[in-house]
C-alpha positions as CSV (number, residue, x, y, z in Angstrom):
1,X,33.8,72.4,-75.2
2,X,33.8,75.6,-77.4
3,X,37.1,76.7,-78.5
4,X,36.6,80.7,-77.4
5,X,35.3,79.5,-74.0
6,X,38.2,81.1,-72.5
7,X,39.5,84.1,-75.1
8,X,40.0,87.5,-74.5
9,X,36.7,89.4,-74.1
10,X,34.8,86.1,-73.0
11,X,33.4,87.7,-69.6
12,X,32.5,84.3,-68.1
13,X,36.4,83.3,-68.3
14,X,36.7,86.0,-65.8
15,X,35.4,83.7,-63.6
16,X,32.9,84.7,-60.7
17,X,33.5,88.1,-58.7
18,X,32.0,87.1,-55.6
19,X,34.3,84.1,-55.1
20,X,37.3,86.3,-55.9
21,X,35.8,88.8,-53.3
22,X,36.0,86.1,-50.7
23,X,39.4,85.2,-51.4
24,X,40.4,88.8,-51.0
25,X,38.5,88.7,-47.7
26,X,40.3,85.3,-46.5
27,X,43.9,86.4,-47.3
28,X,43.1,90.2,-45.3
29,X,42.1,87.5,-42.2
30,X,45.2,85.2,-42.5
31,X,48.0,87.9,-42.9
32,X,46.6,89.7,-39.4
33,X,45.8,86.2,-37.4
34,X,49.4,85.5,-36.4
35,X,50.2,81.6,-35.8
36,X,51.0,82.2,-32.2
37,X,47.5,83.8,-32.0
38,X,45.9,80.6,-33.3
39,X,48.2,78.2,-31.0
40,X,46.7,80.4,-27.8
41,X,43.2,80.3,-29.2
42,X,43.0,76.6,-29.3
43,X,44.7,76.3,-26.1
44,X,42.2,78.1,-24.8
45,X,39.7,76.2,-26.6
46,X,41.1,73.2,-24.8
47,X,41.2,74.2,-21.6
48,X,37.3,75.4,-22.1
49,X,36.6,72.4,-23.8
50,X,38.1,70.3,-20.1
51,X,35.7,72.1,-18.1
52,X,32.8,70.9,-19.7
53,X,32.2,73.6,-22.7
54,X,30.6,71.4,-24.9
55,X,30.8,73.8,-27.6
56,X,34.3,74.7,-27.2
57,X,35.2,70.6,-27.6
58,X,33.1,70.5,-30.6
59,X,35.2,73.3,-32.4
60,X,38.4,71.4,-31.2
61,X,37.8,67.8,-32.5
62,X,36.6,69.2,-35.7
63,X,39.5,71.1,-36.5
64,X,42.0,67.8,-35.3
65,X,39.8,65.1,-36.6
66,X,37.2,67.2,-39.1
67,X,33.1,67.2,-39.1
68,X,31.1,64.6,-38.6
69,X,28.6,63.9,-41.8
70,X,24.9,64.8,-41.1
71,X,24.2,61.5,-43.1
72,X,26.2,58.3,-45.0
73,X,25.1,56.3,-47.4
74,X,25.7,52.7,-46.3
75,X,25.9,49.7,-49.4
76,X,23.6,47.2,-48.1
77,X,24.4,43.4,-48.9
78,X,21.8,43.1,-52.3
79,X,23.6,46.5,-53.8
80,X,21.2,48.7,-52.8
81,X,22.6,51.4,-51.2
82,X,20.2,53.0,-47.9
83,X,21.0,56.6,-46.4
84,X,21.9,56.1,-42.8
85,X,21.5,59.3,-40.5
86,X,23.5,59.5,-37.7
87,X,22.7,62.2,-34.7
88,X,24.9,62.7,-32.1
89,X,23.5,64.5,-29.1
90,X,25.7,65.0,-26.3
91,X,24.3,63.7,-23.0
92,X,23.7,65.4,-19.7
93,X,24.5,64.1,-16.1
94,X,21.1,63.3,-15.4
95,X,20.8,60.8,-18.7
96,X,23.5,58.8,-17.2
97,X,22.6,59.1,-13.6
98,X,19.0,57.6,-14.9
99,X,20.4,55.3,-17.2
100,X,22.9,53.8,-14.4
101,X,19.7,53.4,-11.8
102,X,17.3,52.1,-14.6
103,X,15.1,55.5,-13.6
């Protein structure tokens, strides 16, 4: 690594503005979201998500138990490793009604 990477008039040690915007931006958000507004959006959220809001229990799960990957790679048994792609799709009423007559 060159030794001046990071001395005084070195304009990429200022690092990049548009990050630092964003981090301006996130701490504006978090000082005026209160914690007691967050604990009475997500019971809200909840209660949505009990009624059927599909979207609603989505948002819920992946803030407890985080996001589902699009795609994992999987280490087969001869140490080749395969990309595996997993899709969840939620399913309707009438999938299961069909699937529990054989329709």
């Amino acid at each position: 690594m060159p030794k001046n990477l990071f001395q005084k008039g070195n304009t990429a040690s200022k690092g990049d503005p548009l990050i630092a915007k964003m981090m301006e931006f996130r701490k504006t958000i978090q000082s005026a979201v209160s914690k007691k507004n967050v604990r009475d959006i997500m019971k809200t959220m909840i209660e949505r998500a009990k009624k059927g809001d599909v979207k609603a229990a989505q948002l819920v799960l992946e803030r407890v138990a985080g996001k589902v990957k699009d795609n994992t790679e999987v280490s087969v048994v001869n140490g080749e490793s395969k990309e595996l792609t997993i899709t969840l799709v939620p399913k309707s009423s009438t999938d299961n009604n069909e699937r529990n007559t054989g329709n």
